[in-house]
py3Dmol code that shows the C-alpha trace and the ligand (Angstrom):
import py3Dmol

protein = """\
ATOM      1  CA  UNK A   1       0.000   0.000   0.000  1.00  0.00           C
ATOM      2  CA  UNK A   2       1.275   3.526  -0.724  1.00  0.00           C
ATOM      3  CA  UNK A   3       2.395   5.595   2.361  1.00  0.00           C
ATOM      4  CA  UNK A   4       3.391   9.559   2.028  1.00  0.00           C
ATOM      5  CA  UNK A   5       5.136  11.762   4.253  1.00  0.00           C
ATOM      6  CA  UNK A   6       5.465  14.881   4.977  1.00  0.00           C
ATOM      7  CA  UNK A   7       8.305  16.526   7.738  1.00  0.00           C
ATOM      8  CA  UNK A   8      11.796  18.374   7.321  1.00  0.00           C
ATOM      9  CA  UNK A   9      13.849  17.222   5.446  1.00  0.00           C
ATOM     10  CA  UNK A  10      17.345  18.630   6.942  1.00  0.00           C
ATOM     11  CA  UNK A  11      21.158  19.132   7.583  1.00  0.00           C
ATOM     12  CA  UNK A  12      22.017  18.535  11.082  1.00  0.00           C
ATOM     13  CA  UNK A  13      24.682  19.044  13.535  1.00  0.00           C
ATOM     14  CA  UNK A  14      25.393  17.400  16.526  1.00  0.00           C
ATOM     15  CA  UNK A  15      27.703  17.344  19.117  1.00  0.00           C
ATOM     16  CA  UNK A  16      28.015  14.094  21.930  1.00  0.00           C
ATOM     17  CA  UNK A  17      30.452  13.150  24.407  1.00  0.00           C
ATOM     18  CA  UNK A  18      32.537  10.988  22.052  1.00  0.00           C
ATOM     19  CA  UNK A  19      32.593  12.765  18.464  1.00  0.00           C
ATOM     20  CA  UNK A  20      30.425  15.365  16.571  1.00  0.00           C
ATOM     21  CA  UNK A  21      29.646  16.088  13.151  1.00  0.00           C
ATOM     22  CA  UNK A  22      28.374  19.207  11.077  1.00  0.00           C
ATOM     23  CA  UNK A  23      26.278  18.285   8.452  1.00  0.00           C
ATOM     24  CA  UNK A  24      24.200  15.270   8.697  1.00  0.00           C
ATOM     25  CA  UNK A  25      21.339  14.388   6.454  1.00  0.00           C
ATOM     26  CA  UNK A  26      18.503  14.521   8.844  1.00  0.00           C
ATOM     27  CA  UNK A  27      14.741  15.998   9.394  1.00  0.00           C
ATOM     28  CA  UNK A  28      11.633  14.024  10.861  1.00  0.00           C
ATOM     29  CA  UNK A  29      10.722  12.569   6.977  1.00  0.00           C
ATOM     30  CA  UNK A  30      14.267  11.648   6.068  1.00  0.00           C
ATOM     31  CA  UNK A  31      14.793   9.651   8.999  1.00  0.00           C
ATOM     32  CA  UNK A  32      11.412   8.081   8.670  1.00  0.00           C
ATOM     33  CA  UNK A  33      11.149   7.188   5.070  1.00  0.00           C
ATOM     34  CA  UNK A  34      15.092   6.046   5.404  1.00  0.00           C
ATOM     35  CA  UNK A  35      13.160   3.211   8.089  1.00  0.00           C
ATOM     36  CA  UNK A  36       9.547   2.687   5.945  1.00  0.00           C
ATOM     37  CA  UNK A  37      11.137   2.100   3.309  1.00  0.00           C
ATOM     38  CA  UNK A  38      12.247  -1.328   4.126  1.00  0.00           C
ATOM     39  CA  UNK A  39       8.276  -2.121   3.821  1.00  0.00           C
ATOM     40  CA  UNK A  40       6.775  -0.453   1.567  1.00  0.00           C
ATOM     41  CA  UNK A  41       6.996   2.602  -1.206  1.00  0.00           C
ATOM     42  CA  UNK A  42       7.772   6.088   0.186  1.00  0.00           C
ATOM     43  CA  UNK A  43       7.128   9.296  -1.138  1.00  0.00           C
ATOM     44  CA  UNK A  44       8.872  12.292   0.334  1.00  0.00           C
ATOM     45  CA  UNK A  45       6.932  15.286   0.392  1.00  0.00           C
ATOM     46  CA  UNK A  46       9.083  18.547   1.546  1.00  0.00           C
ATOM     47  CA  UNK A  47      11.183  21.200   0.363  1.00  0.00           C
ATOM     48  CA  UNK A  48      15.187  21.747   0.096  1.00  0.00           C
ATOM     49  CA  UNK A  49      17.206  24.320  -0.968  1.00  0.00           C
ATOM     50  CA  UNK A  50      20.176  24.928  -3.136  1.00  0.00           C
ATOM     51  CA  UNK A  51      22.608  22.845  -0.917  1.00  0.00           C
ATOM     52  CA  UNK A  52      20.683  19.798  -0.952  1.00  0.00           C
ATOM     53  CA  UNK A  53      22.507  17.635  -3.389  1.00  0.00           C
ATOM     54  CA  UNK A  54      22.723  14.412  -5.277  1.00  0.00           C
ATOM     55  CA  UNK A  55      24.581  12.963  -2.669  1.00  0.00           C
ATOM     56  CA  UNK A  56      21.689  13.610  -0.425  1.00  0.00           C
ATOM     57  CA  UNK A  57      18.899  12.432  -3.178  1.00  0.00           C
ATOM     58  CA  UNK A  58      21.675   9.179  -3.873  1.00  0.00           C
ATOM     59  CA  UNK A  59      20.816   7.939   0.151  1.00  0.00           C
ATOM     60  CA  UNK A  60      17.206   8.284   0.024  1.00  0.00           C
ATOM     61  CA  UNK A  61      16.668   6.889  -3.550  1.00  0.00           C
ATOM     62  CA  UNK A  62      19.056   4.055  -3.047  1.00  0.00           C
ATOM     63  CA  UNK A  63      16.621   2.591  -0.419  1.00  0.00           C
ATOM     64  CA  UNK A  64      14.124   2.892  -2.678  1.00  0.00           C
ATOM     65  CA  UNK A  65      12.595   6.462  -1.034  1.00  0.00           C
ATOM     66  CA  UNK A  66      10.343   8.367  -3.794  1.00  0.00           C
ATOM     67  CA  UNK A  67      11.393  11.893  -3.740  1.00  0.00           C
ATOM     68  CA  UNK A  68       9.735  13.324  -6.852  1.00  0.00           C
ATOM     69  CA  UNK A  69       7.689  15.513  -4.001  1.00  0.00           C
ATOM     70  CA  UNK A  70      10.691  17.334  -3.078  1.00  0.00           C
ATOM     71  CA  UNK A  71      10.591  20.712  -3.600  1.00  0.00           C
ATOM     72  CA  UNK A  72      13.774  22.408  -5.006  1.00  0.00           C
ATOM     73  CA  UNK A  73      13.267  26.071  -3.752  1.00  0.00           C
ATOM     74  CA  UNK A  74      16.114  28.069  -6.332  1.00  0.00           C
ATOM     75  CA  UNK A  75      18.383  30.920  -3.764  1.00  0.00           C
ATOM     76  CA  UNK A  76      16.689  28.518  -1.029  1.00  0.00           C
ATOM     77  CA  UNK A  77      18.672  26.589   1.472  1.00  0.00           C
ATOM     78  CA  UNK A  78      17.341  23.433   3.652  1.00  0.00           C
ATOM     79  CA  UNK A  79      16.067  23.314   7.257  1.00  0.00           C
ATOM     80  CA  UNK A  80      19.063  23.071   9.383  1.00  0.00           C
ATOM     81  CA  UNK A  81      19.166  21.912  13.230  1.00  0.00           C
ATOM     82  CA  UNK A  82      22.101  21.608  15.760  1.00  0.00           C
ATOM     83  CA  UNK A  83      21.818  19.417  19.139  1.00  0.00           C
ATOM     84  CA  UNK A  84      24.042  18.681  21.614  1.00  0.00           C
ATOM     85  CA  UNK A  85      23.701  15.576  24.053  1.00  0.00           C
ATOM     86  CA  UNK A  86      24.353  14.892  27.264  1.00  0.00           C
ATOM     87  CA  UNK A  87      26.141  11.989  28.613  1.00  0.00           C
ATOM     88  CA  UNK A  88      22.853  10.310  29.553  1.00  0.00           C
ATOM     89  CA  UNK A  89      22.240  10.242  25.984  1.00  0.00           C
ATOM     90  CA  UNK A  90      18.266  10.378  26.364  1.00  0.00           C
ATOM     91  CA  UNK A  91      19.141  14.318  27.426  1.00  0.00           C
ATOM     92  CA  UNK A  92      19.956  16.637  24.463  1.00  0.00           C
ATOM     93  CA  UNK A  93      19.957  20.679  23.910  1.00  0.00           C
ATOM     94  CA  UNK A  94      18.706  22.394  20.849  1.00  0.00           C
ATOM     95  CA  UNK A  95      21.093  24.497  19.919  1.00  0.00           C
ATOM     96  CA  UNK A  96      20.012  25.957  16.563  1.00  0.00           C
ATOM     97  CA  UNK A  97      17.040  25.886  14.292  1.00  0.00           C
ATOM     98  CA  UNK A  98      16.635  27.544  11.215  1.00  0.00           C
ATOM     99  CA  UNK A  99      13.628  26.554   9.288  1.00  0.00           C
ATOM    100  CA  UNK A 100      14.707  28.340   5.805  1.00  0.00           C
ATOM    101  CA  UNK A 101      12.682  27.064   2.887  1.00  0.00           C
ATOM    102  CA  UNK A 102      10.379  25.767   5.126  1.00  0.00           C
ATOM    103  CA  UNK A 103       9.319  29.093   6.154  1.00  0.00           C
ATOM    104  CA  UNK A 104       7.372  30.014   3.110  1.00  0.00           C
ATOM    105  CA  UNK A 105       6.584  26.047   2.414  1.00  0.00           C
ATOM    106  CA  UNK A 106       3.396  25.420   0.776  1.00  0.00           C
ATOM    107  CA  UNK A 107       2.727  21.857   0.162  1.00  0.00           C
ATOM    108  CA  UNK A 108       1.295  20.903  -3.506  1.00  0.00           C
ATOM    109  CA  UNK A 109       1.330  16.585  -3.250  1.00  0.00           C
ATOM    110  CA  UNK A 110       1.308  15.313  -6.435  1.00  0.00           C
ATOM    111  CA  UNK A 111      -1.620  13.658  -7.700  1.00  0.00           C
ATOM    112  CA  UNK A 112       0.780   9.874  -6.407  1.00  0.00           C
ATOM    113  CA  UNK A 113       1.050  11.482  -3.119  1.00  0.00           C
ATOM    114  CA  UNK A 114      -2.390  12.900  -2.384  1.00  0.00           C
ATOM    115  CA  UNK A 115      -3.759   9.125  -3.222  1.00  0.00           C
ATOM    116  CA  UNK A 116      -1.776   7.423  -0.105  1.00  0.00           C
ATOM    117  CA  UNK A 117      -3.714   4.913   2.013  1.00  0.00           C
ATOM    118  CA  UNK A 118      -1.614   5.147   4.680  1.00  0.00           C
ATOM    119  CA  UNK A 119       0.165   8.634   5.863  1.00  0.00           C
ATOM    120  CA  UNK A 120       2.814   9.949   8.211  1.00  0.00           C
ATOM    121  CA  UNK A 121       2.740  13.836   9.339  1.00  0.00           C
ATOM    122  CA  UNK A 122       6.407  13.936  10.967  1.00  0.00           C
ATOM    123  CA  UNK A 123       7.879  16.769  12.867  1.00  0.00           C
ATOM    124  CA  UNK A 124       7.311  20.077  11.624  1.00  0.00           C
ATOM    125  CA  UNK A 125       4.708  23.108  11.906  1.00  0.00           C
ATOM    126  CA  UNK A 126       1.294  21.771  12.752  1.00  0.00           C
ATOM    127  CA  UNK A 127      -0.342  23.930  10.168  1.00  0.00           C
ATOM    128  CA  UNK A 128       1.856  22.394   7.636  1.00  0.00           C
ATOM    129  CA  UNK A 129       0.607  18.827   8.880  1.00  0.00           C
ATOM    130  CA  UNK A 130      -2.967  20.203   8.494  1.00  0.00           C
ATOM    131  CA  UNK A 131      -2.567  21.224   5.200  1.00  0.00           C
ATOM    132  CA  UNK A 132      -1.520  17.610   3.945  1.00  0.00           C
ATOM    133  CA  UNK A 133      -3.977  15.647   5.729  1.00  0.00           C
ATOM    134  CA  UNK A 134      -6.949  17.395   3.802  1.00  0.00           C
ATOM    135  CA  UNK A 135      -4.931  16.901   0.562  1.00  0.00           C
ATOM    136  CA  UNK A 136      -5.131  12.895   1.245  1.00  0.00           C
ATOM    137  CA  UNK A 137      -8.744  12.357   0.628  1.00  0.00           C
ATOM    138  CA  UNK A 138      -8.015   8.496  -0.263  1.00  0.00           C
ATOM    139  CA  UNK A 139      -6.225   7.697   2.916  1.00  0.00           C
ATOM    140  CA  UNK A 140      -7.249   5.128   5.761  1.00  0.00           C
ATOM    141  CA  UNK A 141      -4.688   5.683   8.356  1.00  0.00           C
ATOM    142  CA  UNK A 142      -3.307   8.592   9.544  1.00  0.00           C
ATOM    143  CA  UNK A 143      -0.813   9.418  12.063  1.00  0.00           C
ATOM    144  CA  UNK A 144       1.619  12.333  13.313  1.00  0.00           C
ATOM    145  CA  UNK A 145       4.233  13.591  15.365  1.00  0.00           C
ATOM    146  CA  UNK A 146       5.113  16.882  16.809  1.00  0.00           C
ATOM    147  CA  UNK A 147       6.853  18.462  19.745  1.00  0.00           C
ATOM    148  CA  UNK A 148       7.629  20.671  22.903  1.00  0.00           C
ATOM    149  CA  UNK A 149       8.357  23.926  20.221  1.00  0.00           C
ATOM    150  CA  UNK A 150       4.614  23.515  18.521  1.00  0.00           C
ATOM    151  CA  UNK A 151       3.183  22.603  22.169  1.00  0.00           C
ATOM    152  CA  UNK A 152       4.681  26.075  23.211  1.00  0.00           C
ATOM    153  CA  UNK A 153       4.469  28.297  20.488  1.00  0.00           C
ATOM    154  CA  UNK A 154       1.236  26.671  18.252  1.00  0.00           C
ATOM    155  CA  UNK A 155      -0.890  24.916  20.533  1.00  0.00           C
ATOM    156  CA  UNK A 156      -3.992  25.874  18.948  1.00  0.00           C
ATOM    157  CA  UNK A 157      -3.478  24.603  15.174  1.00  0.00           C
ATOM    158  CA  UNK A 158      -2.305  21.221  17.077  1.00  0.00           C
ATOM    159  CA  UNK A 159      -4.693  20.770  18.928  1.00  0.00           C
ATOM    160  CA  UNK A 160      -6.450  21.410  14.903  1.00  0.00           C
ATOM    161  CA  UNK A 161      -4.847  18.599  13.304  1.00  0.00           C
ATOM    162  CA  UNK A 162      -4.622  16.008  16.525  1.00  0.00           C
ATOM    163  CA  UNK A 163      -8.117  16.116  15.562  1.00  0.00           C
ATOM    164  CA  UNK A 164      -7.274  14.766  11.862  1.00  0.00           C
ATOM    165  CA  UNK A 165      -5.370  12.156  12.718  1.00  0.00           C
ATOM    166  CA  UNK A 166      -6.545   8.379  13.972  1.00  0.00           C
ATOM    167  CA  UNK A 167      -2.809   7.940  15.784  1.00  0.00           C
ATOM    168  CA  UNK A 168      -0.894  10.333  17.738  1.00  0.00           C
ATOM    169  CA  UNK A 169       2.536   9.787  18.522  1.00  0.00           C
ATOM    170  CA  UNK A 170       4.406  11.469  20.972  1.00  0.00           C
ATOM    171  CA  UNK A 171       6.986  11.086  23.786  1.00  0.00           C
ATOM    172  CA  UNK A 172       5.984  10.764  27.277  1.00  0.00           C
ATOM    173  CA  UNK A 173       7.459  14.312  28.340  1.00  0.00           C
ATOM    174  CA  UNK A 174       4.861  15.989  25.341  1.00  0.00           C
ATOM    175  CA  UNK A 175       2.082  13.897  26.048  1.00  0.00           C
ATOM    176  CA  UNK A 176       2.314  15.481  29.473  1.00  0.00           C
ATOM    177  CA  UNK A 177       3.069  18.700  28.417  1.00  0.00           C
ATOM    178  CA  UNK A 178       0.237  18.875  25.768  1.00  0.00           C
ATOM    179  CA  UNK A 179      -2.289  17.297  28.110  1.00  0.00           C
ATOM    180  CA  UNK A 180      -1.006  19.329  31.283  1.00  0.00           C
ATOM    181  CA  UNK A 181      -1.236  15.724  32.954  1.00  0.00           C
ATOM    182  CA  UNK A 182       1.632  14.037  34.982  1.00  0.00           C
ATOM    183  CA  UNK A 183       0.615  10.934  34.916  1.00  0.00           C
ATOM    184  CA  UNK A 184       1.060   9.023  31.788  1.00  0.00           C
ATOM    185  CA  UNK A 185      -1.825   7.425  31.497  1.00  0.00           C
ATOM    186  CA  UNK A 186      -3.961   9.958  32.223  1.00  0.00           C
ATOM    187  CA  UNK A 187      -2.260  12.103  29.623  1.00  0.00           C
ATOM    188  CA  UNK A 188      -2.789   9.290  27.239  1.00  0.00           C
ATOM    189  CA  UNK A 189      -6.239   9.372  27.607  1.00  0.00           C
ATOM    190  CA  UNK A 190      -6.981  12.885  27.621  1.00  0.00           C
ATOM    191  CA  UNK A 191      -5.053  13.016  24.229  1.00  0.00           C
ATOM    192  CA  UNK A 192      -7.629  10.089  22.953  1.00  0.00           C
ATOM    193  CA  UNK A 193     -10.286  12.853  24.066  1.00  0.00           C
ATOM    194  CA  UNK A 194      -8.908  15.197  21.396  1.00  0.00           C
ATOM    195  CA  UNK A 195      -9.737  12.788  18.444  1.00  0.00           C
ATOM    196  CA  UNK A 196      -7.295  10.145  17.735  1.00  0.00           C
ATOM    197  CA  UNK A 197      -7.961   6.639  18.377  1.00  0.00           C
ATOM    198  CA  UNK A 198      -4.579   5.259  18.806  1.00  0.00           C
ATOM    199  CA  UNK A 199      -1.650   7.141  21.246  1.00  0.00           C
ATOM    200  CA  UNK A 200       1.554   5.697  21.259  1.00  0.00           C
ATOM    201  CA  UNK A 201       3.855   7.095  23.739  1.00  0.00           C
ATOM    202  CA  UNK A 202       7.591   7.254  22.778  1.00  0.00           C
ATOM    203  CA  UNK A 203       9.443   6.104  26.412  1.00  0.00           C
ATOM    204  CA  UNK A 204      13.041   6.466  24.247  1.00  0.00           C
ATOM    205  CA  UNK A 205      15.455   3.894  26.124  1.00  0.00           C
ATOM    206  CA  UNK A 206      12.428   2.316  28.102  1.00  0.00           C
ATOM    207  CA  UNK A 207      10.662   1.289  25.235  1.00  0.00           C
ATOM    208  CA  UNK A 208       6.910   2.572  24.219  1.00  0.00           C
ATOM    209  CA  UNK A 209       3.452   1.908  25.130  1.00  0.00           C
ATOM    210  CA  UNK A 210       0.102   1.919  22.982  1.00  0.00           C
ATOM    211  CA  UNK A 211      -3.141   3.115  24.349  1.00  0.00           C
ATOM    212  CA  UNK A 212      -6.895   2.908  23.183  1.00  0.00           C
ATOM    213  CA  UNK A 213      -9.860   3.247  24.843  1.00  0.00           C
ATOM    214  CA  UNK A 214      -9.784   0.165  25.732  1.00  0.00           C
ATOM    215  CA  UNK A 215      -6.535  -1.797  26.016  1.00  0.00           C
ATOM    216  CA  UNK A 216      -2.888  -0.540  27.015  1.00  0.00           C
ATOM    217  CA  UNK A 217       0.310  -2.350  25.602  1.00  0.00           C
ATOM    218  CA  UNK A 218       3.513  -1.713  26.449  1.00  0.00           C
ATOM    219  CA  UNK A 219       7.161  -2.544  24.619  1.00  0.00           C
ATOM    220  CA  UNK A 220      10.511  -2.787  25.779  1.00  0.00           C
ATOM    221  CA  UNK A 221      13.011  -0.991  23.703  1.00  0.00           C
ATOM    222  CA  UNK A 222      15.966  -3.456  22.036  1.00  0.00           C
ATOM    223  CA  UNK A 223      18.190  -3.202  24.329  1.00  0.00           C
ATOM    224  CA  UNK A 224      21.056  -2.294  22.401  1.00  0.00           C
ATOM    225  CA  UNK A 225      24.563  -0.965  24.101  1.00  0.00           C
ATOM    226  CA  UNK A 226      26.472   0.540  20.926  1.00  0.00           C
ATOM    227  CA  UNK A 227      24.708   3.897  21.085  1.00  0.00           C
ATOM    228  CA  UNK A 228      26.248   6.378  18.833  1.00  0.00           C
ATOM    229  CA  UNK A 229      23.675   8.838  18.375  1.00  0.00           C
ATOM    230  CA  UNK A 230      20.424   8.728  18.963  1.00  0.00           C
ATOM    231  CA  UNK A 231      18.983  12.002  16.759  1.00  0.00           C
ATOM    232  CA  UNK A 232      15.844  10.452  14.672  1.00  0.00           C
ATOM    233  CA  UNK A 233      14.808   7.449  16.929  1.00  0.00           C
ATOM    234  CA  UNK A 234      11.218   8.856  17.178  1.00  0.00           C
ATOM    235  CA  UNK A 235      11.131   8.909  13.488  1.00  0.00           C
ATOM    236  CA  UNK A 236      12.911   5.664  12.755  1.00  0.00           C
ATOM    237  CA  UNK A 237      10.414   4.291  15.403  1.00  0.00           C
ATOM    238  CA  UNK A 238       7.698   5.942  13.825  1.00  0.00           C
ATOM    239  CA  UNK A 239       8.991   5.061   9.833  1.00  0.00           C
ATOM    240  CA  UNK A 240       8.909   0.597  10.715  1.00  0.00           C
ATOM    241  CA  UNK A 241       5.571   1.304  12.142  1.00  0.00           C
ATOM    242  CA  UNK A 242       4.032   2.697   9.389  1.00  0.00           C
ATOM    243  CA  UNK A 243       5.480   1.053   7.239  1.00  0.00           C
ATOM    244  CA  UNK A 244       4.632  -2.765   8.689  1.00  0.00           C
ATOM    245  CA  UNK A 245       1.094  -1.162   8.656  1.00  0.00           C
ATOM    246  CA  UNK A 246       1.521   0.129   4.460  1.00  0.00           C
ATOM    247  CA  UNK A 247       3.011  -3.499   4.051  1.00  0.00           C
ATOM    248  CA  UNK A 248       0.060  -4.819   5.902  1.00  0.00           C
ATOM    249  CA  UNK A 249      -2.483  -3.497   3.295  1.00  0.00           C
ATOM    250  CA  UNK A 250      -3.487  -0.789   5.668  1.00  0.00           C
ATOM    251  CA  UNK A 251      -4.606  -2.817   9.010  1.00  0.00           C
ATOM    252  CA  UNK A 252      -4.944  -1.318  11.754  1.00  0.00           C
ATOM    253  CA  UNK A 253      -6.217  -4.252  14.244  1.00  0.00           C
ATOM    254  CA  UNK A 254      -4.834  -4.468  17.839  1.00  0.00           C
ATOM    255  CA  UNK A 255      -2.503  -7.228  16.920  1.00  0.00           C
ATOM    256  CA  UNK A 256      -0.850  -5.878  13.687  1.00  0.00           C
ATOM    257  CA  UNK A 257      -0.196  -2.447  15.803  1.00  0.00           C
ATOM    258  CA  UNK A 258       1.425  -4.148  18.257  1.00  0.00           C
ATOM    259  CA  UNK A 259       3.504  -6.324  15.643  1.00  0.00           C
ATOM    260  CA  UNK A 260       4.186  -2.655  13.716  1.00  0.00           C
ATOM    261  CA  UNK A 261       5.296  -1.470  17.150  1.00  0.00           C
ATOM    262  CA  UNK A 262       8.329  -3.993  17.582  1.00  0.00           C
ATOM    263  CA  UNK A 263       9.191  -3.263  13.533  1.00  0.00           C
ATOM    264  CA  UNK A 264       9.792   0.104  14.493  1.00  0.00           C
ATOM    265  CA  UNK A 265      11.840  -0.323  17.730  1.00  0.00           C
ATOM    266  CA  UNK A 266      14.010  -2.426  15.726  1.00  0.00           C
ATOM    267  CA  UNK A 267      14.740   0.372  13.320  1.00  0.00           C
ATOM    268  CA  UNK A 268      15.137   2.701  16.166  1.00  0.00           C
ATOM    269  CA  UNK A 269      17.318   0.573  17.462  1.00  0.00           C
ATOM    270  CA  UNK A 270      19.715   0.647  14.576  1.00  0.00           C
ATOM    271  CA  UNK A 271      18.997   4.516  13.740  1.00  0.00           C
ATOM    272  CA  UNK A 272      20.738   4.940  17.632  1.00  0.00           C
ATOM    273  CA  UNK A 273      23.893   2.878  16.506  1.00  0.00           C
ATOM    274  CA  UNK A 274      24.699   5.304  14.451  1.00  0.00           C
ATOM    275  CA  UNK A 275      25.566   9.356  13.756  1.00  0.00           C
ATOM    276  CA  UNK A 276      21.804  10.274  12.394  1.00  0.00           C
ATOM    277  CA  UNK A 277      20.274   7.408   9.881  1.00  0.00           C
ATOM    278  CA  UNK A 278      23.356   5.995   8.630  1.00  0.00           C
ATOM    279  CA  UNK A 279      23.074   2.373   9.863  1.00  0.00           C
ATOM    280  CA  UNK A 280      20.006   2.408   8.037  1.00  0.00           C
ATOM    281  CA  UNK A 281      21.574   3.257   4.433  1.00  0.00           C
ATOM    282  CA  UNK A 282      22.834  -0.262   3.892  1.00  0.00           C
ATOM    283  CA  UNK A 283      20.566  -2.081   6.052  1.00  0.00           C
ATOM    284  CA  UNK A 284      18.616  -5.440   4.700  1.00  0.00           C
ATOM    285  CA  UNK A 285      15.004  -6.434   6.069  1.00  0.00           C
ATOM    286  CA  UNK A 286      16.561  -9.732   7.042  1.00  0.00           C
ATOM    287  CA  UNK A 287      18.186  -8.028   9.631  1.00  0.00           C
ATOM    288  CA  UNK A 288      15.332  -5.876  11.027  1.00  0.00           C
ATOM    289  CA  UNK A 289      13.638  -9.035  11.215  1.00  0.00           C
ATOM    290  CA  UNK A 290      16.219 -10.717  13.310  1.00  0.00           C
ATOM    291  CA  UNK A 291      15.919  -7.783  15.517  1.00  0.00           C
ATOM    292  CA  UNK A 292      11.944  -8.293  15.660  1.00  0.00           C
ATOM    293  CA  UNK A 293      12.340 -11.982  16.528  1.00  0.00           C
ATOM    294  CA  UNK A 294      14.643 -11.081  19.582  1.00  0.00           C
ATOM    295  CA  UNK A 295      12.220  -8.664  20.744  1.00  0.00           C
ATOM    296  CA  UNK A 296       8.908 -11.724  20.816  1.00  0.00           C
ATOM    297  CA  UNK A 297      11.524 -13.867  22.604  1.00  0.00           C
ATOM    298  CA  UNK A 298      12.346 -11.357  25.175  1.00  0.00           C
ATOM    299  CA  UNK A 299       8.907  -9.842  25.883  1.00  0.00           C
ATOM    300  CA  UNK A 300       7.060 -13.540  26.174  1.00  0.00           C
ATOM    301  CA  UNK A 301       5.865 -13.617  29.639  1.00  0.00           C
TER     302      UNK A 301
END
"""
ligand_1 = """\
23
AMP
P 14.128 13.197 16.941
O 15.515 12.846 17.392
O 13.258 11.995 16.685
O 13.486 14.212 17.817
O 14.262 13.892 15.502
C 15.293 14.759 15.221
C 15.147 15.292 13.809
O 14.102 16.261 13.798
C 16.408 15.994 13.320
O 16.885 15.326 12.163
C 15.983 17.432 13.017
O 16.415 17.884 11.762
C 14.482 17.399 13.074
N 13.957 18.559 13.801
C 14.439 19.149 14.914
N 13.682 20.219 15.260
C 12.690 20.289 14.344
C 11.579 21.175 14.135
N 11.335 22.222 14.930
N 10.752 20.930 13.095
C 10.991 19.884 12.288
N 12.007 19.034 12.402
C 12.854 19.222 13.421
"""
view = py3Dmol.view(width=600, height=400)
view.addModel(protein, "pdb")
view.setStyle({"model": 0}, {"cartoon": {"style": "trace"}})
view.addModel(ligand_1, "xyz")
view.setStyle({"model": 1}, {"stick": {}})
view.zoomTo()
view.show()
């Protein structure tokens, strides 16, 4: 089934305790599709500017990734973000974000991209999100991602497209925030009040938990120890489950959700042993299903 997404597409920098590096190719759909990809067709939607290269488009269309909806903007140049983490690697600072082209970014899908079944709004302005959901008339399964800077500084327009989307996924800290709820659960469920069916909270090296009206499944994370860098987790995370669910024809039952969910902590799980995606450029589904197998074995109870 054919899955679209839309999020930055981006240079990043980052610095951790044990090496750095200035100019990663990054964003919330690059790191995503680089994961989906593995299970079904991809198609890119977001715009770049002038230094965005063919190196760049070589990575994403070597795995297959569709990027004939992104959007050269001429004089322009790409999104750029810098982080720097601590040495408890699940704590990072933003350093820098310029949004550049993606300040005047006005999404036209294609007619291929607008006819997705299945569709991912990653990281980036909610309004932006908005905008492509109502493009997608054809589609069956939405879902999105977001963050503390949109909780802050555009709370209203999404709060607008939660309402869009049948599965919100966020990390425990912003399902808090967003809800104004300490408690997880409660914050879970208040978030189901705001339209979505389906909340999957992001727990980063704990793992992540589902919740629906009624049922509540929780995940360990792989529990990897050669963690590199862990920028794009969410997104890998995000990019196995939706695209298990694309692969799946589009279901959306308890049981194939929770199978999706284990896809995409595998590739998380490589995306952290790594500086941004790059263990996922060569990576073979043989291997992400190794990964998946481990995980059945460990959480059997
Ligand atoms: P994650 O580590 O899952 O939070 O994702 C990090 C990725 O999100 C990086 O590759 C950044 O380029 C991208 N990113 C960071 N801040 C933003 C933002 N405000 N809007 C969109 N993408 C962002």
């Amino acid at each position: 089934m054919t899955l679209t997404v839309v999020g930055s597409i981006a240079f990043d920098a980052v610095e951790t305790p044990s090496g750095s590096r200035d100019r990663l190719l990054g964003g919330s759909a690059v790191h995503f599709a680089l994961a989906s990809s593995q299970f079904a067709p991809t198609r890119v939607v977001g715009p770049v500017g002038d230094d965005f290269g063919e190196q760049e488009y070589a990575i994403l269309r070597n795995r297959g990734v569709l990027t004939d909806d992104v959007e050269h903007v001429p004089g322009g140049k790409t999104f750029f973000w810098a982080g720097r983490y601590h040495r408890d690697i699940n704590h990072r600072d933003t350093l820098q974000t310029d949004l550049n082209v993606f300040e005047d970014f006005q999404p036209k899908l294609s007619p291929a991209s607008r006819d997705a079944e299945v569709l991912f709004l990653g990281n980036i302005q909610p309004d932006l999100q908005r905008d492509v959901r109502e493009q997608c008339r054809a589609v069956k399964f939405v879902a999105m991602d977001s963050m503390n800077l949109w909780i802050d500084i555009a709370h209203d327009a999404l709060l607008e497209t939660i309402a869009l989307v049948d599965c919100l996924l966020l990390n425990d800290s912003e399902l808090k925030q967003l809800t104004d709820e300490p408690n997880i659960v409660r914050a879970a469920r208040k978030a189901l009040e705001l339209g979505p069916r389906v909340v999957i909270a992001k727990q980063g090296e704990y793992g992540s938990a589902m919740i629906t009206r009624d049922g509540y499944f929780g995940l360990t994370a792989y529990p990897t120890t050669d963690i590199v860098e862990p920028t794009g987790a969410g997104d890998s995370f995000a990019g196995g489950l939706m695209g298990y669910v694309a692969g799946e024809d589009g279901n959306t039952d308890d049981a194939t959700l929770r199978r999706a969910m284990a896809y995409g902590t595998a590739c998380a799980s490589f995306n952290v042993e790594g500086f941004g995606s790059e263990r996922l450029y060569e990576l073979d589904r043989a291997e992400i299903d190794a990964r998946v197998a481990e995980l059945e074995a460990i959480s059997r109870f």
